[in-house]
C-alpha positions as CSV (number, residue, x, y, z in Angstrom):
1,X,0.0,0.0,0.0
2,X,1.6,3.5,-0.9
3,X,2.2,5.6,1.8
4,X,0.3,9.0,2.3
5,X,2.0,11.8,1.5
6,X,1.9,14.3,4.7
7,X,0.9,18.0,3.8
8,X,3.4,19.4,5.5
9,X,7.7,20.2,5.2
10,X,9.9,17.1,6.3
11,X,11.1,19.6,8.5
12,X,7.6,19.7,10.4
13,X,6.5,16.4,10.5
14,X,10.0,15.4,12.2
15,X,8.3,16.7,15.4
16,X,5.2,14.8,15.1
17,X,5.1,12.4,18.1
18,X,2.5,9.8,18.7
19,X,-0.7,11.6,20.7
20,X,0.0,14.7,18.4
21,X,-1.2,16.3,15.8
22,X,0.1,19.3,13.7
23,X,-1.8,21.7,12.3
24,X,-1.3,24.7,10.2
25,X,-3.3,28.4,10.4
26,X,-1.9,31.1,8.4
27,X,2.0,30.6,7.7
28,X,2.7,29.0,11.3
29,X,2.6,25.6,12.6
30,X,1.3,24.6,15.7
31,X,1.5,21.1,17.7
32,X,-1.7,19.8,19.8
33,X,-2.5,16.9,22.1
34,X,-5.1,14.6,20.7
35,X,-6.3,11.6,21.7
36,X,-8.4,8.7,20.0
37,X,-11.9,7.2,21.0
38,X,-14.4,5.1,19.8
39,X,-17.7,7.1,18.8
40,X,-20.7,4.6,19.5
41,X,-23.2,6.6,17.8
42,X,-21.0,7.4,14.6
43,X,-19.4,3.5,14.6
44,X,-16.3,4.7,14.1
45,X,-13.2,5.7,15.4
46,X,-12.3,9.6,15.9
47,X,-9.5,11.5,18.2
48,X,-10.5,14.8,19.9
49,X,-8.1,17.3,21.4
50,X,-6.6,17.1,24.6
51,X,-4.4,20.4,24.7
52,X,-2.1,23.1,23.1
53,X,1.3,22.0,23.1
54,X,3.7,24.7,21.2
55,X,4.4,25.8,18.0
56,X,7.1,24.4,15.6
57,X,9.0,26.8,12.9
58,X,11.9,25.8,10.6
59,X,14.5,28.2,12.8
60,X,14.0,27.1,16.9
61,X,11.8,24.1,16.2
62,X,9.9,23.2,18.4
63,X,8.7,26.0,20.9
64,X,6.6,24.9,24.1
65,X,3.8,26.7,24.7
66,X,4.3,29.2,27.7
67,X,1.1,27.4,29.5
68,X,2.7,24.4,29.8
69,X,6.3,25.5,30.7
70,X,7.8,24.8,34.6
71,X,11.2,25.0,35.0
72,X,13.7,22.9,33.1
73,X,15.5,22.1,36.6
74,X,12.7,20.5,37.8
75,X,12.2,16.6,36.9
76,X,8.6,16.5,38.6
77,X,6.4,18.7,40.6
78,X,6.0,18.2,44.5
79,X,2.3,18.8,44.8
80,X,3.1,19.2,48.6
81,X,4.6,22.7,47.3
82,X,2.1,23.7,45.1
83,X,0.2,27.2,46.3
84,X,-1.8,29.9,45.2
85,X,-2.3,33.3,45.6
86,X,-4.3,36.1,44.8
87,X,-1.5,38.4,42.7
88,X,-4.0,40.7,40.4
89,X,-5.5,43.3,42.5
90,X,-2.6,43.8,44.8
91,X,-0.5,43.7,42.2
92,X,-2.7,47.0,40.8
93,X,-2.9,48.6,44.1
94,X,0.8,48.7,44.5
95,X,1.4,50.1,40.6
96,X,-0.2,53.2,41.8
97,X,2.3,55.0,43.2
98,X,0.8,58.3,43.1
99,X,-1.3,57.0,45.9
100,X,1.4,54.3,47.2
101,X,4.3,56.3,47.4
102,X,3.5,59.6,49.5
103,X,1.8,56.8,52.1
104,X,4.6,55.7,52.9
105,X,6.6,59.1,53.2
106,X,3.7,60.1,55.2
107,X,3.0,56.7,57.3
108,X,7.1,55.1,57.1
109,X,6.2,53.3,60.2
110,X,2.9,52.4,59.3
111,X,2.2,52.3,55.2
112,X,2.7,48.2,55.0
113,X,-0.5,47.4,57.6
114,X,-2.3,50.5,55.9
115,X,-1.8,49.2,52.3
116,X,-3.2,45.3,53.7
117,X,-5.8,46.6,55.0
118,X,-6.8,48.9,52.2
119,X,-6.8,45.7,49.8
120,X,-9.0,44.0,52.3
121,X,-11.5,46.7,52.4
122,X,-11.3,47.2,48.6
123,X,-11.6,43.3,47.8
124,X,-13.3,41.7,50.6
125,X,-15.2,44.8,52.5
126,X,-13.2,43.6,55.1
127,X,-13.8,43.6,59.3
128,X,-10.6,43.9,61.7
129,X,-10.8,40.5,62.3
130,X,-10.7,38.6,59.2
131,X,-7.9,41.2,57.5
132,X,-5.1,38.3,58.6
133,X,-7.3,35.4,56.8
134,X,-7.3,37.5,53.5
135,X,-3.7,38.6,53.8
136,X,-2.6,35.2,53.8
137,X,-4.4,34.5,50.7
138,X,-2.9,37.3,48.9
139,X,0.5,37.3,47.3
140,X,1.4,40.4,49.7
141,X,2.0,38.3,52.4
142,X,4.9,36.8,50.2
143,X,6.0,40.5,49.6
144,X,5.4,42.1,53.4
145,X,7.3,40.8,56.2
146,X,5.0,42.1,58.4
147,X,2.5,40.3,61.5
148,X,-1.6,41.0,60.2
149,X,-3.3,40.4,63.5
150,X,-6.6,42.1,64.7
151,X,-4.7,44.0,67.7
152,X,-1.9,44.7,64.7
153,X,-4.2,46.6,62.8
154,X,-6.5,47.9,66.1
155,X,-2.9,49.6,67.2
156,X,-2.4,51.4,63.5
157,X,-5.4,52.5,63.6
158,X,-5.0,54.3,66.2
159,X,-1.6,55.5,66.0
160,X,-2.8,57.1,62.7
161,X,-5.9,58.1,63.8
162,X,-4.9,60.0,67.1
163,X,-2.9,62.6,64.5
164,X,-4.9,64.3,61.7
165,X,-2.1,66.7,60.9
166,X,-0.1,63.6,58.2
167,X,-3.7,62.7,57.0
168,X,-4.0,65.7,55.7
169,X,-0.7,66.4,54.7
170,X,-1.3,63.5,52.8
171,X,-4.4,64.1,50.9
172,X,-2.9,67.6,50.3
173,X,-0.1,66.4,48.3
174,X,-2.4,64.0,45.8
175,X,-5.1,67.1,45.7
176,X,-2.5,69.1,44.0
177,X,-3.6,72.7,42.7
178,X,-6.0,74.2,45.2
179,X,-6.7,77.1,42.4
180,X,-8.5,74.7,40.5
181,X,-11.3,75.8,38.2
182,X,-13.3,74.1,40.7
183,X,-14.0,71.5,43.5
184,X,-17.3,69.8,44.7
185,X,-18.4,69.0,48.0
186,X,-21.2,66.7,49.6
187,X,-21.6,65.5,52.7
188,X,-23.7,61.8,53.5
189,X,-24.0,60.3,56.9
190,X,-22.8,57.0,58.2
191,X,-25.1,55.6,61.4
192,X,-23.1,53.7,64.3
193,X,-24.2,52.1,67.4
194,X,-21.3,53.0,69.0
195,X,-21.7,54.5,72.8
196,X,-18.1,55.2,72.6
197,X,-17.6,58.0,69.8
198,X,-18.0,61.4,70.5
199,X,-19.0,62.5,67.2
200,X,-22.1,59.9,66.9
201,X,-25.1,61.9,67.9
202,X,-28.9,61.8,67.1
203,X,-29.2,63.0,63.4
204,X,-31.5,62.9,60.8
205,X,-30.9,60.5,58.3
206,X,-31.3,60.9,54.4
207,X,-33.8,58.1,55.1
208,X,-35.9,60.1,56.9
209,X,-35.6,58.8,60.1
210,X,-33.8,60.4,63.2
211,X,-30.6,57.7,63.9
212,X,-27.3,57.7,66.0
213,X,-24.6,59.1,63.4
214,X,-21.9,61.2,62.1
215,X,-21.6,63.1,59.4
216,X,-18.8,62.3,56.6
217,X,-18.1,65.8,54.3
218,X,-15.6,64.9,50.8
219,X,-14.2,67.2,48.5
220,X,-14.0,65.6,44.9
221,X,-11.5,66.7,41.9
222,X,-13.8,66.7,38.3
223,X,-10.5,67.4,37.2
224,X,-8.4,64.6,38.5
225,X,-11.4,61.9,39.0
226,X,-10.5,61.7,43.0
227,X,-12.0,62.4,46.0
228,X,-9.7,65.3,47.2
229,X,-10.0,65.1,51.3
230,X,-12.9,64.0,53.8
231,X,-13.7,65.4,57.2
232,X,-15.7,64.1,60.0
233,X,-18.7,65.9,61.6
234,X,-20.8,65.4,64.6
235,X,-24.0,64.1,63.5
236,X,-26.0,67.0,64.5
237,X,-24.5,69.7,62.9
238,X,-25.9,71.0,59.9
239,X,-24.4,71.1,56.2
240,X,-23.8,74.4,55.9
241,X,-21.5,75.2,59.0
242,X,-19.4,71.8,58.6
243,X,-19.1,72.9,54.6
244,X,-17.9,76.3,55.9
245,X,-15.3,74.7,58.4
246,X,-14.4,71.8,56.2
247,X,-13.6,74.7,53.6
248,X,-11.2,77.1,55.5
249,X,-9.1,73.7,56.7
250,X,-9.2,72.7,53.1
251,X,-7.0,75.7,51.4
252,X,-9.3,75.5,48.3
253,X,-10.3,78.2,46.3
254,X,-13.2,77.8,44.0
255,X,-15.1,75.5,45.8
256,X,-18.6,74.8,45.2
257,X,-21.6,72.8,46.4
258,X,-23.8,71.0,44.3
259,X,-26.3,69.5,46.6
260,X,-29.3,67.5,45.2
261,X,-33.0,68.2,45.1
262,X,-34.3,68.1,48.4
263,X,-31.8,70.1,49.6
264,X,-33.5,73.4,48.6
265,X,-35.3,75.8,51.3
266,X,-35.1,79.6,51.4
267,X,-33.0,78.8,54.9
268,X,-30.4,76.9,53.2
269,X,-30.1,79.9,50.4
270,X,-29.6,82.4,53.1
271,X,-27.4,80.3,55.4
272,X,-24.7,79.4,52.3
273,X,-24.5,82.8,51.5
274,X,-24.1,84.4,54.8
275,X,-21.2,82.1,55.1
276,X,-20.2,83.0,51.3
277,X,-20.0,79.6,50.1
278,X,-20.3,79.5,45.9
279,X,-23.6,76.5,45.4
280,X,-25.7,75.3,42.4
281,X,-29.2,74.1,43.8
282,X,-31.6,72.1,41.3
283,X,-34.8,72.6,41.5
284,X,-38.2,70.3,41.9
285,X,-39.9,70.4,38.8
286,X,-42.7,71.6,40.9
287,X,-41.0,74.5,42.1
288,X,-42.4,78.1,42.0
289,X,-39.4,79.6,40.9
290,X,-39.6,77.9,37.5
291,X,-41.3,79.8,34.3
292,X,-42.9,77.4,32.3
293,X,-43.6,79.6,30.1
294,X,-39.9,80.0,29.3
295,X,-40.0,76.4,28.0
296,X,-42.5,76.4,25.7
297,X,-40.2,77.9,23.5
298,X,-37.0,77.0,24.1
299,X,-36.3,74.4,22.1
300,X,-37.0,77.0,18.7
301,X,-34.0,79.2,20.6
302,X,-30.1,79.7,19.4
303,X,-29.3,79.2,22.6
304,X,-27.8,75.9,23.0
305,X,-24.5,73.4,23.3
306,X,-23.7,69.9,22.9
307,X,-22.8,67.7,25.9
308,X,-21.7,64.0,24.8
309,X,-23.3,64.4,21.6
310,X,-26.8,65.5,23.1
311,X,-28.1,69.1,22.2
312,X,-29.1,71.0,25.4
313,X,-31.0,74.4,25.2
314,X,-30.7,76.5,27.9
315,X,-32.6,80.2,28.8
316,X,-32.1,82.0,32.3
317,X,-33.5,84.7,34.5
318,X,-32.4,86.7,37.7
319,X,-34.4,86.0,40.8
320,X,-34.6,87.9,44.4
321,X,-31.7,88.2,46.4
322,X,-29.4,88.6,43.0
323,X,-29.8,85.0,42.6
324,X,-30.3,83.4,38.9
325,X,-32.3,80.6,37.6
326,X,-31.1,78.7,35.0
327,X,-33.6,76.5,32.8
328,X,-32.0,73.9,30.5
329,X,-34.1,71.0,28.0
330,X,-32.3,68.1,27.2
331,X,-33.4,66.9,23.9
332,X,-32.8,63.5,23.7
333,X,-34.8,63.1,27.0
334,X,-37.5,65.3,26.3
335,X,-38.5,62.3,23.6
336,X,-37.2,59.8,26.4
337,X,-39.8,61.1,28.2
338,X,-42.7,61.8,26.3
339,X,-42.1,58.3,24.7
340,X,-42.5,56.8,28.5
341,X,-45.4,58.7,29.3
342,X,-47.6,57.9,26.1
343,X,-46.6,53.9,26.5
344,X,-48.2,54.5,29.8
345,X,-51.3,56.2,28.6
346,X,-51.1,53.1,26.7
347,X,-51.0,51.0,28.9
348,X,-53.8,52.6,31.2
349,X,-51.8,53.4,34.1
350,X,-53.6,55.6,36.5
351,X,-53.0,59.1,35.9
352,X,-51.6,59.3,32.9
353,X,-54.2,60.5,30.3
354,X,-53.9,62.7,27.2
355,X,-54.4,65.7,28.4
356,X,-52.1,65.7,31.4
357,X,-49.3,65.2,28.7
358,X,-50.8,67.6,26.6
359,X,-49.5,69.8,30.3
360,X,-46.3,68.3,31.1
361,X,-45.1,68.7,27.7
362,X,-43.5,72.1,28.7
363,X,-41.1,70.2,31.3
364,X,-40.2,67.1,29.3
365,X,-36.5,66.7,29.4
366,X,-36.6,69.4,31.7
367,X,-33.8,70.5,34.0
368,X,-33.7,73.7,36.9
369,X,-31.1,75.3,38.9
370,X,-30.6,77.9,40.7
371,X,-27.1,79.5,42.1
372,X,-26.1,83.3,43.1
373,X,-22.8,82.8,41.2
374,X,-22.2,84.6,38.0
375,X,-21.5,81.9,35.5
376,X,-22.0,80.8,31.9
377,X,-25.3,78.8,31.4
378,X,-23.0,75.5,30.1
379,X,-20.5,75.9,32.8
380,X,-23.3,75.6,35.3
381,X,-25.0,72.4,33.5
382,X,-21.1,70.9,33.3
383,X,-20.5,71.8,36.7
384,X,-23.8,70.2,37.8
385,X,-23.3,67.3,35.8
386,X,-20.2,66.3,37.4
387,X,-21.9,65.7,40.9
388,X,-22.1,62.3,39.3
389,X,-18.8,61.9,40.1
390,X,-19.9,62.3,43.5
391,X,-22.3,60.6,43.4
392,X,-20.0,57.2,42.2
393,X,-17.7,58.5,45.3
394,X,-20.5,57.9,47.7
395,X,-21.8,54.7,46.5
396,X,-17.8,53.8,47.0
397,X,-18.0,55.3,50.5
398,X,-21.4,53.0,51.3
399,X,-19.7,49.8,49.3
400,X,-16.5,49.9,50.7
401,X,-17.6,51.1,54.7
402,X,-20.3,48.1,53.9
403,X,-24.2,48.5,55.5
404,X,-23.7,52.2,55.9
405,X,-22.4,51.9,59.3
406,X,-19.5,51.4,61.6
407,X,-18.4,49.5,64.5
408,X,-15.5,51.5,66.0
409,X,-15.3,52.1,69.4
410,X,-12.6,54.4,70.0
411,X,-12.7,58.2,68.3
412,X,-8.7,57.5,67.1
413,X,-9.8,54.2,65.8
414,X,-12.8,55.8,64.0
415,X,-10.3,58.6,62.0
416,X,-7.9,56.2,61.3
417,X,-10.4,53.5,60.1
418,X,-12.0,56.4,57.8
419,X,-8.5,57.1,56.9
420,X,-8.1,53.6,55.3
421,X,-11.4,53.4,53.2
422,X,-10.6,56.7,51.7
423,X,-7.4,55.1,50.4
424,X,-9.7,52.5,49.2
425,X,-12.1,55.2,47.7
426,X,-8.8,56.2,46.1
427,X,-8.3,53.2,44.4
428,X,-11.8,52.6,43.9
429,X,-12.4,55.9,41.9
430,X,-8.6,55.4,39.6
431,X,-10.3,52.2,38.4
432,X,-13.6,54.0,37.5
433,X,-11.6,56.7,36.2
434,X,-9.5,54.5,34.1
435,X,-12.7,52.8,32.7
436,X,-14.5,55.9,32.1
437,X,-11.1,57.3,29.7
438,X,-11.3,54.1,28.2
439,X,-14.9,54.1,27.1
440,X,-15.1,50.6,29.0
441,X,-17.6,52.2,31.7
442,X,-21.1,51.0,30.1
443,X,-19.5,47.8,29.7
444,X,-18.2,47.1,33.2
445,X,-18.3,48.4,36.7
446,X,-15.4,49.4,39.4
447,X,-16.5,46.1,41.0
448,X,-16.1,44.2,37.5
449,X,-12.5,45.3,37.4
450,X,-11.9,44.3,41.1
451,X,-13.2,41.1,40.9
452,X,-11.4,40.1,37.1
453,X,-7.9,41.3,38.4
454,X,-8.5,39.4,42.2
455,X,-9.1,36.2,39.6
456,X,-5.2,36.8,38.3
457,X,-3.4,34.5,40.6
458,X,0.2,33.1,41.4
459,X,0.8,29.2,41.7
460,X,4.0,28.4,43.9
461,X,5.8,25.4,42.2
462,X,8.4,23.9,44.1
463,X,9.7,27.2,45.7
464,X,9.1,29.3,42.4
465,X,6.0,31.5,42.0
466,X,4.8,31.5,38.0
467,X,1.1,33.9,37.3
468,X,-1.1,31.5,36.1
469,X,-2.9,31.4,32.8
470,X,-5.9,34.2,32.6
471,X,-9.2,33.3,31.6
472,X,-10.4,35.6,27.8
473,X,-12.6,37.6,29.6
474,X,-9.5,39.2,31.8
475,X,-7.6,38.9,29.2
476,X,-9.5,40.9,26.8
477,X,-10.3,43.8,30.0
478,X,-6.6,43.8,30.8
479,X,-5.6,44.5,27.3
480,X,-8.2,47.3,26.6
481,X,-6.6,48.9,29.4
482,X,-3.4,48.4,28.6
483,X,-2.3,47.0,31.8
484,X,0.6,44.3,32.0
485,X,0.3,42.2,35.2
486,X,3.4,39.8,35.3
């Protein structure tokens, strides 16, 4: 019987070994596993493939593939030295040196503890007690020669926490340029059952309800994508006089406040101006202080701007006390809008019925503020737009604290504890920031990114660690974002 000519060079089928199989895509050759079976169904004998072997070309031959390499010195693995460790995220954490480096000109004593227990809040949402468990799962604890205990971390907690002064030293030196065209500040409360902290007092939460907390005040960069600096408040002091205090420690500038809806009242008006604090208040859609009548037309105006490829119009109008009220229609969701409300007439929901639409048509896509600053009418709807940014920040704060709440019960304790989750929230907002330049936000989440990179892990084989094969799906995020973990 003649023998079957092979396809492929001499040169190429010399490294065909029994269970192989060579195959060819483009102008490359690469080797695979196979194996043979008998297929009941078919009646027949067929082979399937058992794994990716290497790649053979005419110059170096045969060239394993890097999944399958271990070190030549080895003759056999010692599965009684095999290990893992998560390598990913703490791997990411300590690239950013804009956030690791000053911590530990600030902290020299401190920074390795700080930057455990910041990858335990960030990954894991972390308590005191379990910070030691995750360390030891985490390649740090190959790279740290340090002890993680729970009375470790208590006592750096409140070495840190019993001095504010290199906190903000600290934060100062990642804020950068207080001139900046401008900061934002919010404030949000955080309940704790603690008897023990002096700033916990009766409060009234944004839930409506009257709870024992403390009042957390941030200052957040548009330009830079980072939450600037925090302070803590007792929890019955109002907004306005913490804003003012947090504002003169601060050094900034051009701060100003862009609080949400419900936070308008005359009171609040009068109170941020006596103290002279800049503010952009929106507006119910119910409020008397909007013209309709100014939106009937305004969509007909030359008065308009683009904002991520949406047209805005925009009007405005002075109000009493030398205040201004701006009035802007978003386009895109004035259809939104009146789309959703005719499927509901539709639909027959109650109260929606022709000719209430006919009467909200003036507000569709409708948007109100109103500020005493003097200020361009896109400025204001950019500026107002970026409490979004605060917003993320805040979810962050409520994610990474977990449940809202705290369980400190020393006031040192409490600033340092804060002080760790806003390096968290540092992190935390880089990685949303990095998404967000990358277009990669819609697609994923902070959390998303957090999770892929904790799935990047080392194996220790026989006393040398090697990163382990990546799944597509982190491979594919890592590349987008041009990040090399190795």
């Amino acid at each position: 019987m003649e023998k079957k000519t092979s396809q492929y060079p001499e040169w190429v089928t010399n490294y065909r070994k029994p269970g192989t199989e060579i195959r060819k895509f483009k102008d490359r050759y690469y080797v695979y596993a196979v194996k043979g079976f008998y297929d009941k169904e078919r009646k027949k004998s067929r082979k399937k493939t058992i794994g990716f072997l290497g790649t053979v070309s005419e110059s170096e031959g045969f060239v394993e593939a890097k999944t399958k390499k271990v070190p030549r010195s080895y003759k056999s693995v010692d599965v009684k030295n095999i290990s893992t460790r998560e390598y990913g995220l703490g791997a990411f954490i300590c690239s950013c040196s804009d956030i690791i480096e000053p911590l530990k000109m600030y902290f020299s004593r401190q920074w390795e503890w700080m930057l455990v227990a910041l990858y335990c809040r960030l990954l894991h949402t972390s308590p005191l007690k379990n910070m030691g468990y995750y360390y030891k799962k985490s390649y740090l604890s190959e790279e740290l020669d340090i002890s993680v205990t729970p009375s470790a971390i208590s006592s750096m907690l409140k070495d840190i926490g019993v001095n504010r002064i290199p906190m903000t030293d600290y934060m100062n030196e990642l804020s950068g340029n207080k001139n900046q065209s401008m900061t934002l500040i919010d404030a949000t409360s955080i309940i704790s059952y603690s008897e023990n902290l002096s700033k916990v007092n009766i409060g009234f939460s944004k839930q409506h309800n009257y709870e024992p907390l403390f009042n957390l005040l941030y200052f957040y960069s548009p330009e830079s994508y980072l939450p600037s600096c925090y302070r803590l408040f007792n929890g019955n002091i109002k907004d306005v006089t913490m804003m003012s205090t947090a504002i003169k420690e601060s050094g900034y500038k051009n701060t100003v406040i862009i609080a949400d809806k419900g936070f308008y009242s005359e009171n609040n008006l009068d109170l941020l101006e006596q103290e002279k604090l800049q503010y952009i208040i929106p507006l119910k859609r119910n409020s008397k202080l909007i013209d309709y009548k100014r939106y009937e037309h305004l969509t007909q105006s030359k008065n308009h701007f683009l904002f991520e490829g949406r047209v805005i119009y925009y009007d405005s109008y002075p109000a009493e006390k030398n205040r201004t009220v701006y009035l802007f229609v978003d386009e895109q969701m004035m259809i939104k809008e009146k789309r959703d409300y005719i499927m509901r007439i539709e639909k027959g929901s109650a109260g929606y019925t022709p000719e209430e639409f006919v009467k909200k048509i003036p507000g569709f896509g409708s948007f109100s503020a109103i500020t005493a600053m003097q200020t361009e009418a896109k400025t204001l709807f950019l500026a107002y737009k970026s409490r979004v940014y605060v917003e993320v920040l805040f979810d962050g704060v409520k994610n990474i604290l977990g449940n809202d709440y705290t369980y400190m019960q020393n006031d040192d304790a409490l600033e340092g504890w804060m002080f760790i989750n806003h390096l968290a929230l540092l992190v935390h907002h880089k990685i949303y920031a990095l998404l967000k330049q990358n277009d990669l936000i819609d697609k994923y989440s902070a959390r998303d990114f957090i999770e892929y990179l904790a799935g990047v892990r080392k194996v220790k084989i026989n006393e040398e660690w090697i990163v382990e094969p990546i799944v597509q799906e982190q491979k594919k995020l890592l590349q987008k974002l041009n990040i090399h973990i190795t």
